[in-house]
PDB file of N, CA, C and O in Angstrom, chain B, residues numbered from 101:
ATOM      1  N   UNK B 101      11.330  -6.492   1.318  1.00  0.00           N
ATOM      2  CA  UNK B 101      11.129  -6.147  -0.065  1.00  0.00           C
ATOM      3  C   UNK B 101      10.290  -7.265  -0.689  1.00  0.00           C
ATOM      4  O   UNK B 101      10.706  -8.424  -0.666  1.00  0.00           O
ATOM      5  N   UNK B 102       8.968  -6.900  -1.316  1.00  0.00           N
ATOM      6  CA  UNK B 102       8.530  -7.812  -2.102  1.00  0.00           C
ATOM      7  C   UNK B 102       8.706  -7.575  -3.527  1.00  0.00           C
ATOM      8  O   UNK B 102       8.558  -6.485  -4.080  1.00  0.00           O
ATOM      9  N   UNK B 103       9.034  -8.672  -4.084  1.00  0.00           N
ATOM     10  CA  UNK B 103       9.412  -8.534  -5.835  1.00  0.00           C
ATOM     11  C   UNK B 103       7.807  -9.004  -6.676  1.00  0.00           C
ATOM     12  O   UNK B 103       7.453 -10.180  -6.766  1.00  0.00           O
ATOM     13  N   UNK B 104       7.195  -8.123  -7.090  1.00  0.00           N
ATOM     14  CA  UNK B 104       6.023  -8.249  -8.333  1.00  0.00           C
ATOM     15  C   UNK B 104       6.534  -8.605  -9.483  1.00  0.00           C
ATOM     16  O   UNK B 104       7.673  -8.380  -9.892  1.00  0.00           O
ATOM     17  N   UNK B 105       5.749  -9.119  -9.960  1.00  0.00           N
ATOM     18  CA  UNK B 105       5.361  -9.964 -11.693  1.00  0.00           C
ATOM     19  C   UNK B 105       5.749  -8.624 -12.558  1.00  0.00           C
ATOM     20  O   UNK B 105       5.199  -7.525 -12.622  1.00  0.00           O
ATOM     21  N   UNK B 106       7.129  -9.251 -13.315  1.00  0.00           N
ATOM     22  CA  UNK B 106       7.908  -8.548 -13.964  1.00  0.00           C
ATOM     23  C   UNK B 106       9.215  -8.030 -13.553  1.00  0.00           C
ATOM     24  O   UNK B 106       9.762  -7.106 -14.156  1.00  0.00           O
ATOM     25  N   UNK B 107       9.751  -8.649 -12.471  1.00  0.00           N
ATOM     26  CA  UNK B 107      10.843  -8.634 -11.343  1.00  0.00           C
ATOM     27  C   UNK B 107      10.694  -6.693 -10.334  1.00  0.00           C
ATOM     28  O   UNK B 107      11.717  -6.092 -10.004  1.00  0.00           O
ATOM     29  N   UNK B 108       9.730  -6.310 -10.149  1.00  0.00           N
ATOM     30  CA  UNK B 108       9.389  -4.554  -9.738  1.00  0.00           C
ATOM     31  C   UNK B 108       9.399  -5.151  -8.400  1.00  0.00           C
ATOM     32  O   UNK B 108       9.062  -6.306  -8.138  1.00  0.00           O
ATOM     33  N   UNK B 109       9.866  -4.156  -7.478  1.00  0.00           N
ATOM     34  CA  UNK B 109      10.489  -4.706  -6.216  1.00  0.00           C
ATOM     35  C   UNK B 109       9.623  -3.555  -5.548  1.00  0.00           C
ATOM     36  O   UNK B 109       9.349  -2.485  -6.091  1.00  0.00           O
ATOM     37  N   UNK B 110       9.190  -4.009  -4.112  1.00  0.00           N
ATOM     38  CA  UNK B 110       8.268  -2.930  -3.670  1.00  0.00           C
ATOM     39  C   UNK B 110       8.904  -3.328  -2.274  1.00  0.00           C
ATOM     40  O   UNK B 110       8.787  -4.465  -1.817  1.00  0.00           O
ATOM     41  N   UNK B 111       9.614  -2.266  -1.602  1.00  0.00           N
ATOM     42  CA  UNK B 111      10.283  -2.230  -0.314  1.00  0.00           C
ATOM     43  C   UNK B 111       8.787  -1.785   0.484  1.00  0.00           C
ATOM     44  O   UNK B 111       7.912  -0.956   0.236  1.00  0.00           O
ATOM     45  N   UNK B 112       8.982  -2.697   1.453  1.00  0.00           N
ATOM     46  CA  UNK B 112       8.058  -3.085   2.390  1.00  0.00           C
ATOM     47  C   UNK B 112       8.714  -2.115   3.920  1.00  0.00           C
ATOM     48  O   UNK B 112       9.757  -1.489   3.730  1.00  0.00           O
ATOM     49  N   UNK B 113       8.215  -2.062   5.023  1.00  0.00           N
ATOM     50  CA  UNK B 113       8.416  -1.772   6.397  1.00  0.00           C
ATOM     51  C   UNK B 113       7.270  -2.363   7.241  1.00  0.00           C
ATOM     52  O   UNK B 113       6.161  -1.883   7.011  1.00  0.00           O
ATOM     53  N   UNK B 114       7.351  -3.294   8.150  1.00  0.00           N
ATOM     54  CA  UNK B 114       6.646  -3.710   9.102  1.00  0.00           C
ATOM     55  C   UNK B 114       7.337  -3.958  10.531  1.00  0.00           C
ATOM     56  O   UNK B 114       8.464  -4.450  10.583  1.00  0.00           O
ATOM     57  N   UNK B 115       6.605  -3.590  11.722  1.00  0.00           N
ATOM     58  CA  UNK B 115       6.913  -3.916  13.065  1.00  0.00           C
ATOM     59  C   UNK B 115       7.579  -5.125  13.495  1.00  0.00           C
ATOM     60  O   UNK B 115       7.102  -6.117  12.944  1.00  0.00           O
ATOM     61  N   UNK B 116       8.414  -5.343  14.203  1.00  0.00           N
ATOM     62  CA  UNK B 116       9.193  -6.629  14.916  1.00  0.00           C
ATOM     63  C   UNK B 116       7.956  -7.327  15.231  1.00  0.00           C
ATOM     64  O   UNK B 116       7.836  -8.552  15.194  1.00  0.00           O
ATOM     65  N   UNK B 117       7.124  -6.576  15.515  1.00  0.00           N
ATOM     66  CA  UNK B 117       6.417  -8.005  16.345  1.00  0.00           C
ATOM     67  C   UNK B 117       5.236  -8.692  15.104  1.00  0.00           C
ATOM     68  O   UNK B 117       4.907  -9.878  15.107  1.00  0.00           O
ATOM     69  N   UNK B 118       4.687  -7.594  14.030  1.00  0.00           N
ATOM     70  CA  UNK B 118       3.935  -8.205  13.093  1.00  0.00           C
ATOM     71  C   UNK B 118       5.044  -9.133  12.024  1.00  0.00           C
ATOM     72  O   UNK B 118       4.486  -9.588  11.026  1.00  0.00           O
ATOM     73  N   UNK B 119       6.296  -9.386  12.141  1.00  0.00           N
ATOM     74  CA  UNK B 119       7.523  -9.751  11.531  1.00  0.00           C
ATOM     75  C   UNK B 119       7.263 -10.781  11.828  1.00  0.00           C
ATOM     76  O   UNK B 119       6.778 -11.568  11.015  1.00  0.00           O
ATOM     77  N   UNK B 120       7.587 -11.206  13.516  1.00  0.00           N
ATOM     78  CA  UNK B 120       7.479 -12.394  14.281  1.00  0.00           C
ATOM     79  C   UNK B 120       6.092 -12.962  14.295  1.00  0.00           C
ATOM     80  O   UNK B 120       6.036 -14.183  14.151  1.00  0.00           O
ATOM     81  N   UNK B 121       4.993 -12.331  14.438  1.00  0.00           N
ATOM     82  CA  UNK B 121       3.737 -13.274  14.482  1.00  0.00           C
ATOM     83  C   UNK B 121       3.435 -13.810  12.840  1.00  0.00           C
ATOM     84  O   UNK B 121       2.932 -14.921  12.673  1.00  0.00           O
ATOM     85  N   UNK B 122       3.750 -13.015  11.772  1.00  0.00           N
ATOM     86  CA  UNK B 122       3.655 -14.021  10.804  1.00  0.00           C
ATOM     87  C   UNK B 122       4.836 -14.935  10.620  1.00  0.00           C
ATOM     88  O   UNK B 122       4.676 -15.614   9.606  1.00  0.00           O
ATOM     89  N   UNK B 123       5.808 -15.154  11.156  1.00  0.00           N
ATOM     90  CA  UNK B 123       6.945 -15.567  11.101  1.00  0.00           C
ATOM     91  C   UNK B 123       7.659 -16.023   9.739  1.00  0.00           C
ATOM     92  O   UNK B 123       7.883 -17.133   9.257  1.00  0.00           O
ATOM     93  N   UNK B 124       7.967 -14.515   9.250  1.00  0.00           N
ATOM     94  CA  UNK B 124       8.415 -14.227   8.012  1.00  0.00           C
ATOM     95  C   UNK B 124      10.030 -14.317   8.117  1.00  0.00           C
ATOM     96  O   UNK B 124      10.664 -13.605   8.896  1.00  0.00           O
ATOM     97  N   UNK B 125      10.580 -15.190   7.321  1.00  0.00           N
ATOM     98  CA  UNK B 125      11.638 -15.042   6.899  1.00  0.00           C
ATOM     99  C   UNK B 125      12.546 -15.036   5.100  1.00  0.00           C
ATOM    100  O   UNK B 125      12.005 -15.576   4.135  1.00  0.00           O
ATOM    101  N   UNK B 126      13.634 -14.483   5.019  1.00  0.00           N
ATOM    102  CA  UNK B 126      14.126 -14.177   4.201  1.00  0.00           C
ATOM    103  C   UNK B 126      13.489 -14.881   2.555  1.00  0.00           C
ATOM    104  O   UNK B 126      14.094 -15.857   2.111  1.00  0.00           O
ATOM    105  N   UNK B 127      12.693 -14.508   2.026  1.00  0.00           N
ATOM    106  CA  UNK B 127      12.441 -15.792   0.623  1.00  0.00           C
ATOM    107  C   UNK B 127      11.393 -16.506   0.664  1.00  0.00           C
ATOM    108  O   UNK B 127      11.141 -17.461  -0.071  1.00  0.00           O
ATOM    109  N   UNK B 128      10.276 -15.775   2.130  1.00  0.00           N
ATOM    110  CA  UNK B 128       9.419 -16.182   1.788  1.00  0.00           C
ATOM    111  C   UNK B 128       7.941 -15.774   1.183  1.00  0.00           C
ATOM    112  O   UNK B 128       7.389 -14.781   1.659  1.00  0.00           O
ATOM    113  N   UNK B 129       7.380 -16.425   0.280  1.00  0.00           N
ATOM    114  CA  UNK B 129       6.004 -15.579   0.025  1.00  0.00           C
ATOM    115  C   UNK B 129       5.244 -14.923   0.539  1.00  0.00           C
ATOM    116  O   UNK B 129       4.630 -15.309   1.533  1.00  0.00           O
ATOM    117  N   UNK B 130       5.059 -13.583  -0.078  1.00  0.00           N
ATOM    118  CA  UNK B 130       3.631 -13.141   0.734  1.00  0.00           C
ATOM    119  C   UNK B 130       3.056 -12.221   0.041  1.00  0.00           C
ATOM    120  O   UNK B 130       3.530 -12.087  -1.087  1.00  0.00           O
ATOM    121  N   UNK B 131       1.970 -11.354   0.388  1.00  0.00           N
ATOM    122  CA  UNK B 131       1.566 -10.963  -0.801  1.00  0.00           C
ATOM    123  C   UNK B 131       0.925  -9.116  -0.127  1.00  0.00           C
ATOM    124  O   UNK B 131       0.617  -9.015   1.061  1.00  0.00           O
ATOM    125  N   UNK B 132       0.871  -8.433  -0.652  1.00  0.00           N
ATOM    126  CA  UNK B 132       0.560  -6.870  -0.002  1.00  0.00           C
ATOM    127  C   UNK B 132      -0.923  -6.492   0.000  1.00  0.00           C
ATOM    128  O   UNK B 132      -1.642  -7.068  -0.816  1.00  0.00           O
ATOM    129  N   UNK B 133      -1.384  -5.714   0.712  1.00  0.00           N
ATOM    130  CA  UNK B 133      -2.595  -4.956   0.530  1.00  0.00           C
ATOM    131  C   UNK B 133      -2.424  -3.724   0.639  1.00  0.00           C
ATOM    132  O   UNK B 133      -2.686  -3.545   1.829  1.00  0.00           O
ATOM    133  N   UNK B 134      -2.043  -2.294   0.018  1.00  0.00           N
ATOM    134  CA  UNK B 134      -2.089  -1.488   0.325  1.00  0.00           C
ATOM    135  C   UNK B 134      -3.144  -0.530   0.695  1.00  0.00           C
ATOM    136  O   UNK B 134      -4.052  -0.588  -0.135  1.00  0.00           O
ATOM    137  N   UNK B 135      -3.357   0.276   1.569  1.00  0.00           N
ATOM    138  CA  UNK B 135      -4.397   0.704   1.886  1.00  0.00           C
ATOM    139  C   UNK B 135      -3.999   2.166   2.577  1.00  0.00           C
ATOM    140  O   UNK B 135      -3.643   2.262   3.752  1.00  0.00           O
ATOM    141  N   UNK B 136      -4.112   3.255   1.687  1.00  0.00           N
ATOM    142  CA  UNK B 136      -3.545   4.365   2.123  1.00  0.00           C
ATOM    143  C   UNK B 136      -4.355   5.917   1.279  1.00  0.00           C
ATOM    144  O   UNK B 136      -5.105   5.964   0.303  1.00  0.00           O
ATOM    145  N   UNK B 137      -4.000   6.632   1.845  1.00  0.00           N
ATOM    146  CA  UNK B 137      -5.068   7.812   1.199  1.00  0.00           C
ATOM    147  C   UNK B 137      -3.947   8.357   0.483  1.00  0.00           C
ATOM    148  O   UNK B 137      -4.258   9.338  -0.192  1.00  0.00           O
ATOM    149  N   UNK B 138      -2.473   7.949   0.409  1.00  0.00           N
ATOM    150  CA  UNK B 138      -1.711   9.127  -0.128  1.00  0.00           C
ATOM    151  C   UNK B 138      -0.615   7.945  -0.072  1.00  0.00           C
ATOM    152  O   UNK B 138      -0.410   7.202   0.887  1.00  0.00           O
ATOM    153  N   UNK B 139       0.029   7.942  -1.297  1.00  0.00           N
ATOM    154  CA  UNK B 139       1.091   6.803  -1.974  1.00  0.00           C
ATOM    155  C   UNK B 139       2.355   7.759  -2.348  1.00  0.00           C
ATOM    156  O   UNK B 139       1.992   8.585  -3.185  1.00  0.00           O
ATOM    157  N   UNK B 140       3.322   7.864  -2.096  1.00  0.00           N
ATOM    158  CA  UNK B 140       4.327   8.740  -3.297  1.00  0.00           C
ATOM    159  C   UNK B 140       5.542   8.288  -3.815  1.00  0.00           C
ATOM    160  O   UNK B 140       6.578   8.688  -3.283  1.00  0.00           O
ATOM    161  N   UNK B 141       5.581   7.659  -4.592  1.00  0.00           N
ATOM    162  CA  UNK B 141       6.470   7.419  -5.247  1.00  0.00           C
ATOM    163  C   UNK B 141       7.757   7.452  -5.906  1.00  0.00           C
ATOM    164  O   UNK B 141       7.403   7.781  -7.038  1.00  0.00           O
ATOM    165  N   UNK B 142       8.935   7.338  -5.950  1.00  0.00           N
ATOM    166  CA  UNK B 142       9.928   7.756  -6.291  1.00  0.00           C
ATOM    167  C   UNK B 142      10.567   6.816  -7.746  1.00  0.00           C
ATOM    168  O   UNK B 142      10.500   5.588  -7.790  1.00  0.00           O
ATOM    169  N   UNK B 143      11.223   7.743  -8.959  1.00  0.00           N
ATOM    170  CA  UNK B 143      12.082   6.899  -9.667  1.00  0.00           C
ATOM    171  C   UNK B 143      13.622   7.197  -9.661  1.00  0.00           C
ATOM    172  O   UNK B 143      13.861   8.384  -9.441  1.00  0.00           O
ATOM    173  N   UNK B 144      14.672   6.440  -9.841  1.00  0.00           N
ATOM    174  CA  UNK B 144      15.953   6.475 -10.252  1.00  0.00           C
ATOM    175  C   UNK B 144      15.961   7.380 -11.258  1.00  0.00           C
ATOM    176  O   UNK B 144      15.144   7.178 -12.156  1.00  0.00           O
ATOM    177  N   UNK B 145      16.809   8.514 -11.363  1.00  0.00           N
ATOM    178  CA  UNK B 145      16.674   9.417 -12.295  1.00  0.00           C
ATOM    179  C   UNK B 145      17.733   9.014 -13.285  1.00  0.00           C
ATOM    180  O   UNK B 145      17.892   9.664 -14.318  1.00  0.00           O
TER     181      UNK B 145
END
């Protein structure tokens, strides 16, 4: 999960192994690029 400017939380999914080669753990920075032809979105009703 990455948290954006204004506390908006954007749940992430990436591979074990792209996990391990950036060697990401819990709290640490990083930042997204999305790149997709089709986004969909959901709110808490």
């Amino acid at each position: 999960m990455l948290q954006l400017d204004g506390g908006v939380e954007l749940v992430v999914m990436i591979t074990t192994g792209s996990e391990q080669k950036l060697d990401l753990k819990p709290g640490d920075a990083a930042c997204a690029l999305i790149k997709a032809n089709l986004v969909i979105l959901g709110v808490d009703a």
